[in-house]
N, CA, C and O atoms as a CHARMM CRD file, in Angstrom:
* protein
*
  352
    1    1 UNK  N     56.03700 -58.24700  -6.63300 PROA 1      0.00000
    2    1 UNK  CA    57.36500 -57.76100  -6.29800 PROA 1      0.00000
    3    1 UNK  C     57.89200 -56.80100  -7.37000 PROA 1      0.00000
    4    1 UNK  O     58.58400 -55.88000  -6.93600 PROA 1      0.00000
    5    2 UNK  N     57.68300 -56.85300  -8.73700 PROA 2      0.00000
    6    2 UNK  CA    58.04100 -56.16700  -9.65400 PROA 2      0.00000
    7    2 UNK  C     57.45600 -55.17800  -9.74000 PROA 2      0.00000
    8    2 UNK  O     58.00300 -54.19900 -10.24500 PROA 2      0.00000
    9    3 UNK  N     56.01600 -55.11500  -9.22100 PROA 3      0.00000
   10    3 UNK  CA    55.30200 -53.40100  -9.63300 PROA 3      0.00000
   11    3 UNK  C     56.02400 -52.90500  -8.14300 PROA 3      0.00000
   12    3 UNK  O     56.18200 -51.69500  -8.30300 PROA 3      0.00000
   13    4 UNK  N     56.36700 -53.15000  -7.22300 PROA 4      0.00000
   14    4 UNK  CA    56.97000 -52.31400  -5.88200 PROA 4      0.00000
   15    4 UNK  C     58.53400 -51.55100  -6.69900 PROA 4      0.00000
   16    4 UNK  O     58.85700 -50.38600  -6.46600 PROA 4      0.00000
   17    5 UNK  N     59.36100 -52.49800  -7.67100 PROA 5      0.00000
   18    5 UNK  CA    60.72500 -51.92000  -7.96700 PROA 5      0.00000
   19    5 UNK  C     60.09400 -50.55800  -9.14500 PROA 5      0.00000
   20    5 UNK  O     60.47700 -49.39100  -9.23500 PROA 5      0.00000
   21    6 UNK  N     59.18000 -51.18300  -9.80400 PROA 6      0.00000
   22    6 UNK  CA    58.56000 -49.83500 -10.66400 PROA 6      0.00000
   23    6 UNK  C     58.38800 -49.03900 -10.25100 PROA 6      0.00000
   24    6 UNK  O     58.84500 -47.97200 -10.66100 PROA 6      0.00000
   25    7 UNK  N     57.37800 -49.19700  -8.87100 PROA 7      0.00000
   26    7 UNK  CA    57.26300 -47.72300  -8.22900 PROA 7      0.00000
   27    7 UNK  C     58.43200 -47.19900  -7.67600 PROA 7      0.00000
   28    7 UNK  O     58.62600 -46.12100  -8.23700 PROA 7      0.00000
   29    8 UNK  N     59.27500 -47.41300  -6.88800 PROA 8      0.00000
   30    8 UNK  CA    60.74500 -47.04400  -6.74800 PROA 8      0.00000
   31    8 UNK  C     61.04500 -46.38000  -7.69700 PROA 8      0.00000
   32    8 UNK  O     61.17200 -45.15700  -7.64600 PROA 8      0.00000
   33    9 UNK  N     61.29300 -47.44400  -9.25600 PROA 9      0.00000
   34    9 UNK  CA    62.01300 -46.30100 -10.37100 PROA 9      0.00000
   35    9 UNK  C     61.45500 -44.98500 -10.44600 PROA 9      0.00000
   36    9 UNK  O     62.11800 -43.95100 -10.36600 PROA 9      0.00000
   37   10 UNK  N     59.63800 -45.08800 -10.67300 PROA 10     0.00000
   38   10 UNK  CA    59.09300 -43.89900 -11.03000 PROA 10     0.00000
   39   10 UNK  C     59.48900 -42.97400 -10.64900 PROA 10     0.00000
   40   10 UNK  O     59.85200 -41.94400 -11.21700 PROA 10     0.00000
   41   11 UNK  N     59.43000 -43.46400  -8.94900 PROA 11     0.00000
   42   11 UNK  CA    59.52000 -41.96800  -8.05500 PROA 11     0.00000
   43   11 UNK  C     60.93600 -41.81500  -7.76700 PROA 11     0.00000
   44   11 UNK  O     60.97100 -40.76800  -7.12100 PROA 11     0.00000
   45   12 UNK  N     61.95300 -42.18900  -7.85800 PROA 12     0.00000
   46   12 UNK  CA    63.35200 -42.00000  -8.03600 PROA 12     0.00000
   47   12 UNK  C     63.57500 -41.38400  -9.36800 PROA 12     0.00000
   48   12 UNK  O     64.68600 -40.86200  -9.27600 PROA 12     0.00000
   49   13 UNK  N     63.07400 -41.15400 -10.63400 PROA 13     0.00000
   50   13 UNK  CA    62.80800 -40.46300 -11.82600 PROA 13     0.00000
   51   13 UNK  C     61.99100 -39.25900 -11.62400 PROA 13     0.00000
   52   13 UNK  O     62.08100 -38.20100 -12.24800 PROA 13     0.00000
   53   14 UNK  N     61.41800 -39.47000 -10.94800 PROA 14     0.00000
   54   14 UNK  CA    60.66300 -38.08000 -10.44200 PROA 14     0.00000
   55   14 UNK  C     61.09000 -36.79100 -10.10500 PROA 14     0.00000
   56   14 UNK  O     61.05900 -35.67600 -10.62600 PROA 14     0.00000
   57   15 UNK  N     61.69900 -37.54400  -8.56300 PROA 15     0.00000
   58   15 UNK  CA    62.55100 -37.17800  -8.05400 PROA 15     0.00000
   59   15 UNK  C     63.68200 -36.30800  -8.22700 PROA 15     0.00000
   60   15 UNK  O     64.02800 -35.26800  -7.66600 PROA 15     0.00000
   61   16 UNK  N     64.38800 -37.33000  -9.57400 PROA 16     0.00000
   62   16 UNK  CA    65.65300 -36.27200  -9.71700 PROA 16     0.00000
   63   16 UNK  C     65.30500 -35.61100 -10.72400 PROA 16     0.00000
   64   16 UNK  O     66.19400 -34.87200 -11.14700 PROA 16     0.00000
   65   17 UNK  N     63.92800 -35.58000 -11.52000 PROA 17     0.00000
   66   17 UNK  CA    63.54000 -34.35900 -12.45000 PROA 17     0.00000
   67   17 UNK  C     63.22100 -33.13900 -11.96100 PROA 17     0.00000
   68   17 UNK  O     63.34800 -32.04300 -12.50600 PROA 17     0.00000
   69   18 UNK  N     62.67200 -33.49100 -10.57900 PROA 18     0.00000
   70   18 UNK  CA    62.41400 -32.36200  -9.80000 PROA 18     0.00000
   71   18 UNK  C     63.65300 -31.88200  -9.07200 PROA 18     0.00000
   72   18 UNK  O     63.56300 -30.65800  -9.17400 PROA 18     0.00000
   73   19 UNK  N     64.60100 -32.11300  -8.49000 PROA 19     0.00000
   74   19 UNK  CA    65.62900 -31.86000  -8.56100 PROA 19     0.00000
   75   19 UNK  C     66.19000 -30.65500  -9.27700 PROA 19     0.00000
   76   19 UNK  O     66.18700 -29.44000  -9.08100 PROA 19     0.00000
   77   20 UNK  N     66.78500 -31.67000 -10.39300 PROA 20     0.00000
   78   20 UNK  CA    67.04800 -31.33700 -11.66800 PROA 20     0.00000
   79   20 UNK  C     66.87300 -29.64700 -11.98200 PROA 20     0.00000
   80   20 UNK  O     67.50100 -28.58900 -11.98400 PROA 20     0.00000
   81   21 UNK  N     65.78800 -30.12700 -12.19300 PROA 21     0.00000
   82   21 UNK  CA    64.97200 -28.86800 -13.19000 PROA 21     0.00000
   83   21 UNK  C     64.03500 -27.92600 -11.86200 PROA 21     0.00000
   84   21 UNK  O     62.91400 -27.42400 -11.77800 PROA 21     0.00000
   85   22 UNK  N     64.87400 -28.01900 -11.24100 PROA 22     0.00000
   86   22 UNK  CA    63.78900 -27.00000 -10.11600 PROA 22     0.00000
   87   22 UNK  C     64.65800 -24.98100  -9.90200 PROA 22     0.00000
   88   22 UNK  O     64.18200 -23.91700  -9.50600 PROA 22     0.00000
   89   23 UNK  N     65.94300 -25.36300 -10.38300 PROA 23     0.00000
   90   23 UNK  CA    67.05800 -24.18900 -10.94600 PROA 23     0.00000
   91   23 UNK  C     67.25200 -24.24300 -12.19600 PROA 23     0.00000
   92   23 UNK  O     66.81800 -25.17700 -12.87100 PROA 23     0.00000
   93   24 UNK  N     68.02100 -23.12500 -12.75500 PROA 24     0.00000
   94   24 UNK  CA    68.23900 -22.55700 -13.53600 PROA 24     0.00000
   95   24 UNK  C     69.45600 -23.58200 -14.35100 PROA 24     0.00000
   96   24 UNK  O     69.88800 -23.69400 -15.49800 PROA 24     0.00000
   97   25 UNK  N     69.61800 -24.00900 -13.46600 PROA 25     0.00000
   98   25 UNK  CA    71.54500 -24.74400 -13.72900 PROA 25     0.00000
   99   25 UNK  C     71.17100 -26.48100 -14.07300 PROA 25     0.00000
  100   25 UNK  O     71.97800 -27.21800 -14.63800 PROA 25     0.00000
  101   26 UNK  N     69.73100 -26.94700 -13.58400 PROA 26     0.00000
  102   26 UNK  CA    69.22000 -28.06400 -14.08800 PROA 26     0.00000
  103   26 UNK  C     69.30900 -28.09800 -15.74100 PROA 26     0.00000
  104   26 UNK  O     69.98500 -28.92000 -16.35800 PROA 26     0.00000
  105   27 UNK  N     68.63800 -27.22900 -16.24900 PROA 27     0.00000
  106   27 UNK  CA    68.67200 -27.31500 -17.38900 PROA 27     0.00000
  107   27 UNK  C     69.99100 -26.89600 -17.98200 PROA 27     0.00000
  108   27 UNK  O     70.26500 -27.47300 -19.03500 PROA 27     0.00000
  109   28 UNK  N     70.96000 -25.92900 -17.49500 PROA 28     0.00000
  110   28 UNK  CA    72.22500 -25.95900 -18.33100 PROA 28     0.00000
  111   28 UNK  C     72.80300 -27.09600 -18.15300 PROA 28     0.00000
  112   28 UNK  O     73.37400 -27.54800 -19.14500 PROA 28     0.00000
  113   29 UNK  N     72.84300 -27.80200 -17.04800 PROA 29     0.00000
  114   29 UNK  CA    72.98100 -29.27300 -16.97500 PROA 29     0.00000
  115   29 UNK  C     72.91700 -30.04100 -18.01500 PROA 29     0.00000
  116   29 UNK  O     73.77000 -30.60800 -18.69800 PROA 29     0.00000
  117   30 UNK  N     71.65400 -29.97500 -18.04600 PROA 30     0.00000
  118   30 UNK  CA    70.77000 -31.27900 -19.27600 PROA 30     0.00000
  119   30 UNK  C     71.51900 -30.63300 -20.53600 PROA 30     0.00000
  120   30 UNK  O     72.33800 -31.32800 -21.13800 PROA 30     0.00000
  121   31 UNK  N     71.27400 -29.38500 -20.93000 PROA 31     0.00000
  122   31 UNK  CA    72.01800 -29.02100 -22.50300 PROA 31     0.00000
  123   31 UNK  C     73.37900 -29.28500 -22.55800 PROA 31     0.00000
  124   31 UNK  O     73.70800 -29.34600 -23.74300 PROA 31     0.00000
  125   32 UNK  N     74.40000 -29.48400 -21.75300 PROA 32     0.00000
  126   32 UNK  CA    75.41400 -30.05600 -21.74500 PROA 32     0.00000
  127   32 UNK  C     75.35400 -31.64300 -21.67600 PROA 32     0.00000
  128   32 UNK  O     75.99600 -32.50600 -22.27300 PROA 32     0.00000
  129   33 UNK  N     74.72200 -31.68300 -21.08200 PROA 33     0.00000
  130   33 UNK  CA    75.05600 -33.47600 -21.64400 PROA 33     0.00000
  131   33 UNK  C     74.55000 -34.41200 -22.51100 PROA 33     0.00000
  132   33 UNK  O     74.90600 -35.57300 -22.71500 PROA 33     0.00000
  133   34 UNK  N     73.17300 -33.37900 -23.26800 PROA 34     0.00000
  134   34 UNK  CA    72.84900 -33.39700 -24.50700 PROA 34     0.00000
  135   34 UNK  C     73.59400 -33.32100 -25.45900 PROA 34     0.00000
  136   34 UNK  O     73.49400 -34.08400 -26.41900 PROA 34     0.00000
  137   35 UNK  N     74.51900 -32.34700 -25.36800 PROA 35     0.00000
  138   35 UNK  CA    75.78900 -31.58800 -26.25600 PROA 35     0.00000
  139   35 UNK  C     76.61300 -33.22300 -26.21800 PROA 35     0.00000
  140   35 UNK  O     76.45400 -34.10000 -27.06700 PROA 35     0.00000
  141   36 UNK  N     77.12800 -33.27300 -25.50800 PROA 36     0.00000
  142   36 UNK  CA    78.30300 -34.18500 -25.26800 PROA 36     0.00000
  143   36 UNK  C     77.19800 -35.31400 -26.24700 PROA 36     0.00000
  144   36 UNK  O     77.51300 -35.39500 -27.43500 PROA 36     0.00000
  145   37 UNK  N     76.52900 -35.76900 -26.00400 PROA 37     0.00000
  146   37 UNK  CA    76.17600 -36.86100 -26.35800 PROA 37     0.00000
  147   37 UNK  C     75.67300 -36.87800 -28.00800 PROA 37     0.00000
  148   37 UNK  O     75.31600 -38.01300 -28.32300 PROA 37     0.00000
  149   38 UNK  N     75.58500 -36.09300 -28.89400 PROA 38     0.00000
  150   38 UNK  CA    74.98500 -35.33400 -29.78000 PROA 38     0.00000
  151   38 UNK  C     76.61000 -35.40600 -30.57300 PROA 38     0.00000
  152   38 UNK  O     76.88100 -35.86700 -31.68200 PROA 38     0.00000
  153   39 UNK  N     77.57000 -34.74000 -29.50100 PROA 39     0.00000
  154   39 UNK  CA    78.72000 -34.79700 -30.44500 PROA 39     0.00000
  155   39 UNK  C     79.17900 -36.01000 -30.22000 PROA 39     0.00000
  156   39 UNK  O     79.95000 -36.34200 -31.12000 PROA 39     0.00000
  157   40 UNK  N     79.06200 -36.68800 -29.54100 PROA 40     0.00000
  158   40 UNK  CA    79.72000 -38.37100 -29.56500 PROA 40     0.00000
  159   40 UNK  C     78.98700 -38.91300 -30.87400 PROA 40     0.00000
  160   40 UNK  O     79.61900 -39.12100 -31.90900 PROA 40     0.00000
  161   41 UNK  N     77.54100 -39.14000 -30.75700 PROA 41     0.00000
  162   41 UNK  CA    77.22600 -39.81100 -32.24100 PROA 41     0.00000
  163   41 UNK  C     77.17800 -39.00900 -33.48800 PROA 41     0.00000
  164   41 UNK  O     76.81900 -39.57300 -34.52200 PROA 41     0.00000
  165   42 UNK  N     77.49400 -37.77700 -33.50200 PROA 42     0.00000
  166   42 UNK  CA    78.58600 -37.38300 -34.88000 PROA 42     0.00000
  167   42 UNK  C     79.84800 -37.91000 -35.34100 PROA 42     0.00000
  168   42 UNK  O     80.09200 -38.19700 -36.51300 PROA 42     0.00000
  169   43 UNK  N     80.86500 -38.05700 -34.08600 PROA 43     0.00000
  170   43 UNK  CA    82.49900 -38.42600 -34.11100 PROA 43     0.00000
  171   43 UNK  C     81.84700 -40.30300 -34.45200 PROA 43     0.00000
  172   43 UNK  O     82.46200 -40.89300 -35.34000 PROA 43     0.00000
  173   44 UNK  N     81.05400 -40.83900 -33.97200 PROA 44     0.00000
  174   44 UNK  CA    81.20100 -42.43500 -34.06600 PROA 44     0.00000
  175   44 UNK  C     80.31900 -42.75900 -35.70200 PROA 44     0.00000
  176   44 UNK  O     80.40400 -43.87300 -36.21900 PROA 44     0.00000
  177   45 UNK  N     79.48400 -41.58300 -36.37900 PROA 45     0.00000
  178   45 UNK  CA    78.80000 -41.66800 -37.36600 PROA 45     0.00000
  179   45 UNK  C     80.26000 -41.53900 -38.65500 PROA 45     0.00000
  180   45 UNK  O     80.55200 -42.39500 -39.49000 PROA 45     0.00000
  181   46 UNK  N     80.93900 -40.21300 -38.42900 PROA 46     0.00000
  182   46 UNK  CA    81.68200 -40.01300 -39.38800 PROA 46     0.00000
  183   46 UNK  C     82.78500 -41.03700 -39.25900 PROA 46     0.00000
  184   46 UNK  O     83.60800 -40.96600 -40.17100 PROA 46     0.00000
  185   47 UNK  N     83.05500 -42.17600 -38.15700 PROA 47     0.00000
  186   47 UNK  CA    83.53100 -42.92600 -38.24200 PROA 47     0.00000
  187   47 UNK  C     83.04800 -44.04800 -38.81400 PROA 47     0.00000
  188   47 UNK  O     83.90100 -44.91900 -38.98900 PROA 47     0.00000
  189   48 UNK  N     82.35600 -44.20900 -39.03300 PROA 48     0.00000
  190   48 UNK  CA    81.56300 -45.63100 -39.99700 PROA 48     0.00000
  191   48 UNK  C     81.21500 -44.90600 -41.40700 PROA 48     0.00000
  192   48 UNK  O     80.91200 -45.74400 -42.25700 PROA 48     0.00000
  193   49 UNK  N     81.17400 -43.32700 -41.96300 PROA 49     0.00000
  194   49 UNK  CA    81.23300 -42.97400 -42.86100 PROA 49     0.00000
  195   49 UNK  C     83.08700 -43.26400 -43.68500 PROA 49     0.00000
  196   49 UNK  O     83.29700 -42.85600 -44.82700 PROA 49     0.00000
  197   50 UNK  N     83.97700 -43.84600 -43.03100 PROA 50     0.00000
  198   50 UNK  CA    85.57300 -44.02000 -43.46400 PROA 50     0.00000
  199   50 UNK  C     85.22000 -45.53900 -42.97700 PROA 50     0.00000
  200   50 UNK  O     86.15300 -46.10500 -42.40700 PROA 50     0.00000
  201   51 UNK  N     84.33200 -46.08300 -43.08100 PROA 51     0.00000
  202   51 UNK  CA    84.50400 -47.75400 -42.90800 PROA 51     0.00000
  203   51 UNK  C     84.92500 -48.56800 -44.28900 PROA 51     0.00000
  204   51 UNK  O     85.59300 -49.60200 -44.27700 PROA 51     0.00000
  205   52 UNK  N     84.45100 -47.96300 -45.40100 PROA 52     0.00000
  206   52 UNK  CA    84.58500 -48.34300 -46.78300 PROA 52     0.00000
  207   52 UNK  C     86.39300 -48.00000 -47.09300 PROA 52     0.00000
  208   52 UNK  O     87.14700 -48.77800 -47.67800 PROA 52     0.00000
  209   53 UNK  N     86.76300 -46.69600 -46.54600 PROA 53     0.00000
  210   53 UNK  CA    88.26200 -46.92400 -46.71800 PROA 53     0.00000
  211   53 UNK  C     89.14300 -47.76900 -45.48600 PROA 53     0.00000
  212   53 UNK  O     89.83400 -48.73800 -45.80300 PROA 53     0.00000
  213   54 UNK  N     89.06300 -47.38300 -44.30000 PROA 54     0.00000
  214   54 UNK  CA    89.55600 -47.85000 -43.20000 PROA 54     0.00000
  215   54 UNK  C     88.85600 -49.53000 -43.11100 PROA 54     0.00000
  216   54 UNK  O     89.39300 -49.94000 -42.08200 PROA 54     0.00000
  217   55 UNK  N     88.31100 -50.23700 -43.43000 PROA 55     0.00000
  218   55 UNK  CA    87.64900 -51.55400 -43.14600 PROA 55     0.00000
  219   55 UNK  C     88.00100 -51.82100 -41.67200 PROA 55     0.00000
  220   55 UNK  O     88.61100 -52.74700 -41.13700 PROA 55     0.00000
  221   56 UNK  N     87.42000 -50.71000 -41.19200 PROA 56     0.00000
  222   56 UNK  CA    87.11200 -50.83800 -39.53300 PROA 56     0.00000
  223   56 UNK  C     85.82500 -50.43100 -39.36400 PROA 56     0.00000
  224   56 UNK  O     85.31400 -49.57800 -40.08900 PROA 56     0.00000
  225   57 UNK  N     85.08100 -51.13900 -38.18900 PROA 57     0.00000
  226   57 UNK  CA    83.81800 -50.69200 -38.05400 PROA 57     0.00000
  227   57 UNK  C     83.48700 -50.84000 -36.36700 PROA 57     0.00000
  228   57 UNK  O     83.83400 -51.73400 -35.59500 PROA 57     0.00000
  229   58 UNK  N     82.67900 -49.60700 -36.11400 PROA 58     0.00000
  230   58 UNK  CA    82.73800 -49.53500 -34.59100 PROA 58     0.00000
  231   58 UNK  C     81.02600 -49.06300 -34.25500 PROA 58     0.00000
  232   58 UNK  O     80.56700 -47.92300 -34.19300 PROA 58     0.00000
  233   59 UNK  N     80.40200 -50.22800 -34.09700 PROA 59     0.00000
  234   59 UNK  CA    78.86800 -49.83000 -33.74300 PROA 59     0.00000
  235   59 UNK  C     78.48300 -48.66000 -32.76700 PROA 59     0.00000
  236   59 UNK  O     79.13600 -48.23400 -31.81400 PROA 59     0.00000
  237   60 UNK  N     77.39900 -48.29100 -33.18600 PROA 60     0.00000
  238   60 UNK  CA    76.39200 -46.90200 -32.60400 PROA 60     0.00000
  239   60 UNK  C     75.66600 -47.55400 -31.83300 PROA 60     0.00000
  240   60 UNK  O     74.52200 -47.94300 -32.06800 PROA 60     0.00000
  241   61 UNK  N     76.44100 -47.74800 -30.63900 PROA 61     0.00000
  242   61 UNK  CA    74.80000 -47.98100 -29.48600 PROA 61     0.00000
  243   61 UNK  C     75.15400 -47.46200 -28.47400 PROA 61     0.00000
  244   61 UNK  O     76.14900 -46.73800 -28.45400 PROA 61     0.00000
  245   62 UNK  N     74.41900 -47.71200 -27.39500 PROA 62     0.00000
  246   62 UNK  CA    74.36800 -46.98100 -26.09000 PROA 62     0.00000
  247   62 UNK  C     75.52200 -47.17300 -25.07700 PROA 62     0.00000
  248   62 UNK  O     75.58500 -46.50200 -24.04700 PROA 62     0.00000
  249   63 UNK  N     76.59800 -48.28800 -25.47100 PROA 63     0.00000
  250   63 UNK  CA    77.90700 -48.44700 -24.64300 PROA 63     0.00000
  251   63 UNK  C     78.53000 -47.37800 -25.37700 PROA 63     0.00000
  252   63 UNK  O     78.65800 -46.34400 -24.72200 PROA 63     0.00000
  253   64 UNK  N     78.98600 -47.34600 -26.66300 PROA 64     0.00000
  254   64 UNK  CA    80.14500 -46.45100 -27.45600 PROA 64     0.00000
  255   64 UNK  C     79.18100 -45.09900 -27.47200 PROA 64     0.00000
  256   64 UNK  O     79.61600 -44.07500 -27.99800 PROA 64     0.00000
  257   65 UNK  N     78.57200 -45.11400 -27.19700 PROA 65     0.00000
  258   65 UNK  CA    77.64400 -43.50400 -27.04700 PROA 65     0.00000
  259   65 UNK  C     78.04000 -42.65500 -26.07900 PROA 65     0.00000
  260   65 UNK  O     78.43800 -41.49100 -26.13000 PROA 65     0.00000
  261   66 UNK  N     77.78800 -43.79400 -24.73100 PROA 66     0.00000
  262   66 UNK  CA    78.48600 -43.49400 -23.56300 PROA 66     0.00000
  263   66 UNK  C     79.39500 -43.05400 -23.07100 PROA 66     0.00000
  264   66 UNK  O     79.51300 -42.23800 -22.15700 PROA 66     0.00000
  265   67 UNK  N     80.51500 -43.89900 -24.01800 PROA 67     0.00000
  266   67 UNK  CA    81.94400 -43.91500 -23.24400 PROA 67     0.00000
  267   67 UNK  C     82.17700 -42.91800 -24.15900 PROA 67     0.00000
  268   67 UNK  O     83.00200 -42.33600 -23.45500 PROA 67     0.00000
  269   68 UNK  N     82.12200 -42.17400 -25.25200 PROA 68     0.00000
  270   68 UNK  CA    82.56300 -41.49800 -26.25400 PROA 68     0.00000
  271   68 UNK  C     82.20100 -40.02400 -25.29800 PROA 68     0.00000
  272   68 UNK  O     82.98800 -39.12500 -25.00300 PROA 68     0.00000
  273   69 UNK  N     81.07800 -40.12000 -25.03200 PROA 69     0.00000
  274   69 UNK  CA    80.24700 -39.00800 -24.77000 PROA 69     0.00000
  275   69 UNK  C     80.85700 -38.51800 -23.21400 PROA 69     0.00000
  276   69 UNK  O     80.81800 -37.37400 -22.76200 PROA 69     0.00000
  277   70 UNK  N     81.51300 -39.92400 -22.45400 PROA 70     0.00000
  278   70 UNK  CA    82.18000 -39.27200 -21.21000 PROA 70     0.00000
  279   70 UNK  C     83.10100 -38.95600 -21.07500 PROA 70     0.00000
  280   70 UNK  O     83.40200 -38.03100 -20.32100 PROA 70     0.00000
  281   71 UNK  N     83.91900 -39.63800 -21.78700 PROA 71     0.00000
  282   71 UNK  CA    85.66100 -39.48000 -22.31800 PROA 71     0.00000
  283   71 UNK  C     86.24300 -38.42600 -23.65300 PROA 71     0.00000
  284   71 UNK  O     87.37700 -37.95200 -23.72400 PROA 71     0.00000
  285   72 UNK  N     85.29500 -38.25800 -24.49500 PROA 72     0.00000
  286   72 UNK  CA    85.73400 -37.54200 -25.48200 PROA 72     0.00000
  287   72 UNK  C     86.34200 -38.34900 -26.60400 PROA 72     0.00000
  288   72 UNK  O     85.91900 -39.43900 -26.99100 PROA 72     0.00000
  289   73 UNK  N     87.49400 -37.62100 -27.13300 PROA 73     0.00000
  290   73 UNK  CA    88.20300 -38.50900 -28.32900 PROA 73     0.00000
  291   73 UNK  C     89.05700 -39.35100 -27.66700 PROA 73     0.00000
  292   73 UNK  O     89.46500 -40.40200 -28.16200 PROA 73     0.00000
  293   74 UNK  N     89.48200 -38.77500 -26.08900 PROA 74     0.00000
  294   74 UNK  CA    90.15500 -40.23000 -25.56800 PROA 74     0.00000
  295   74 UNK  C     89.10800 -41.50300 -26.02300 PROA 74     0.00000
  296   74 UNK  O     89.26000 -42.33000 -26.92200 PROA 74     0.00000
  297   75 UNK  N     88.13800 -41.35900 -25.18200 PROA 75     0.00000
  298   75 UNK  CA    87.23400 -42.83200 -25.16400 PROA 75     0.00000
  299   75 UNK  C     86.81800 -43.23400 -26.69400 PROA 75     0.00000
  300   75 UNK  O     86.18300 -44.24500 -26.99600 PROA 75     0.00000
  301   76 UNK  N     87.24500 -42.35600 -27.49100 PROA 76     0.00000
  302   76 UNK  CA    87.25300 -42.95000 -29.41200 PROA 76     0.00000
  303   76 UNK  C     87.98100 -44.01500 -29.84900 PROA 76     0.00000
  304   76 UNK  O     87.80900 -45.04200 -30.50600 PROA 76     0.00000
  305   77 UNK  N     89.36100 -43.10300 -28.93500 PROA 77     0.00000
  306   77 UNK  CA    90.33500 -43.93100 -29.05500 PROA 77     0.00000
  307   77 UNK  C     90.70700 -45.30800 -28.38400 PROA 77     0.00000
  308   77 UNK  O     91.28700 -46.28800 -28.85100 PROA 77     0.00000
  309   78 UNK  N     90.15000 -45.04700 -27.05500 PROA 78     0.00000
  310   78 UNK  CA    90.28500 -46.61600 -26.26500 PROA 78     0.00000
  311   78 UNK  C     89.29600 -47.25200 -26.87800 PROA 78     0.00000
  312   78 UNK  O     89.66800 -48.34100 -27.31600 PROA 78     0.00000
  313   79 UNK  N     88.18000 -47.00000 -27.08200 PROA 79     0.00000
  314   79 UNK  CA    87.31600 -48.09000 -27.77500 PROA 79     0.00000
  315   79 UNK  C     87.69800 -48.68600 -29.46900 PROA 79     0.00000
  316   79 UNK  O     87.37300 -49.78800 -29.91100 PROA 79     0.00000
  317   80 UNK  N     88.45100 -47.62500 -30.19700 PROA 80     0.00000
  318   80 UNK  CA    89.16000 -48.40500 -31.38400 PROA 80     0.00000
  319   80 UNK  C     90.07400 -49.47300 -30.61600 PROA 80     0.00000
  320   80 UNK  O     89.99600 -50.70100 -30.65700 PROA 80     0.00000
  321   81 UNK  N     91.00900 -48.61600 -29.86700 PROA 81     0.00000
  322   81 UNK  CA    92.29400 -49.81100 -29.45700 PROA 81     0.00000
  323   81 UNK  C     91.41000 -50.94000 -28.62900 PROA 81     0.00000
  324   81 UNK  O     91.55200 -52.04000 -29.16200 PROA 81     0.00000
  325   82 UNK  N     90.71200 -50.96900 -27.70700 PROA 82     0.00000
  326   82 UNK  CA    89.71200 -52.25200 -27.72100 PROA 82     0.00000
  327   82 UNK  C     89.78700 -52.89600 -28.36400 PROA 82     0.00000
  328   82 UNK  O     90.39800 -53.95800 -28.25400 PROA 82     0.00000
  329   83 UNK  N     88.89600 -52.30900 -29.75100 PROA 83     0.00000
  330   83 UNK  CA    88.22700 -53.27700 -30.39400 PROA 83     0.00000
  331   83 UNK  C     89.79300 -54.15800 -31.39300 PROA 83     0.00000
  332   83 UNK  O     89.85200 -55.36700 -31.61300 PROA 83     0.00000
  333   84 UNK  N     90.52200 -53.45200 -31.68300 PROA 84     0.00000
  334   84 UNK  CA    91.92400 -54.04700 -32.07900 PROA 84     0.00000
  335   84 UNK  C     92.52900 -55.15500 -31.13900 PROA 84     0.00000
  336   84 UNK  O     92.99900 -56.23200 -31.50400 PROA 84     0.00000
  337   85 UNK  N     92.44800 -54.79500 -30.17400 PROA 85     0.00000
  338   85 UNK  CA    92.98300 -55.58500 -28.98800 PROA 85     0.00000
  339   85 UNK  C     92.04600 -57.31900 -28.81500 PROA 85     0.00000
  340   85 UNK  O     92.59100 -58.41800 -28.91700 PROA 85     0.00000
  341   86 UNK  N     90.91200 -57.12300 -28.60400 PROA 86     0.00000
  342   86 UNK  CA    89.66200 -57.74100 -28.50400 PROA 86     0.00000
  343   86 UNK  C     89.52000 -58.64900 -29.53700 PROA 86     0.00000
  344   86 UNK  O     89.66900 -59.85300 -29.32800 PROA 86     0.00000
  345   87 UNK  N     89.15200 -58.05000 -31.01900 PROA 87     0.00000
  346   87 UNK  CA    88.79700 -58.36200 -31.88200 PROA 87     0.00000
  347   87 UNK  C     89.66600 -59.17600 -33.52600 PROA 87     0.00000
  348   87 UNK  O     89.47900 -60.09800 -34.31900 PROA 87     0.00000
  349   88 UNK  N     90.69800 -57.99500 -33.23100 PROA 88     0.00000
  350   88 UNK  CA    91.49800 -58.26600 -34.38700 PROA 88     0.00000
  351   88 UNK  C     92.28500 -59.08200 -33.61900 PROA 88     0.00000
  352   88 UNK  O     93.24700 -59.66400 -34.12200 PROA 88     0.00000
């Protein structure tokens, strides 16, 4: 049952590479959301570089990557006030 959902993924990955990348605008695609995502873990890096003054700390993984990277400095900001909300 599990190698049938693999093959699904493959060819659903396939799929939208071919898609994708079959125009010109696939790839300006992809470099934009490379971009976005590239500048999200700069803004969340230089934020753990002010962890030693601010004694706040906001992990680098693939949720705050995300939301940073879809939202911008809004989603910086809801995920600090989160983690205030949540945590503190």
């Amino acid at each position: 049952m599990t190698s049938i959902w693999l093959w699904v993924f493959v060819g659903s990955i396939l799929g939208l590479a071919f898609v994708t990348l079959r125009r010109r605008i696939g790839f300006r695609w992809l470099g934009v959301v490379a971009l976005n995502i590239a500048i999200a873990g700069i803004l969340l890096y230089f934020l753990g570089l002010a962890e030693p003054y601010t004694h706040f700390h906001l992990p680098i993984n693939m949720v705050t990557i995300t939301t940073v990277a879809a939202l911008g400095v809004p989603g910086l900001a809801a995920l600090i006030g989160l983690k205030f909300l949540v945590v503190v």
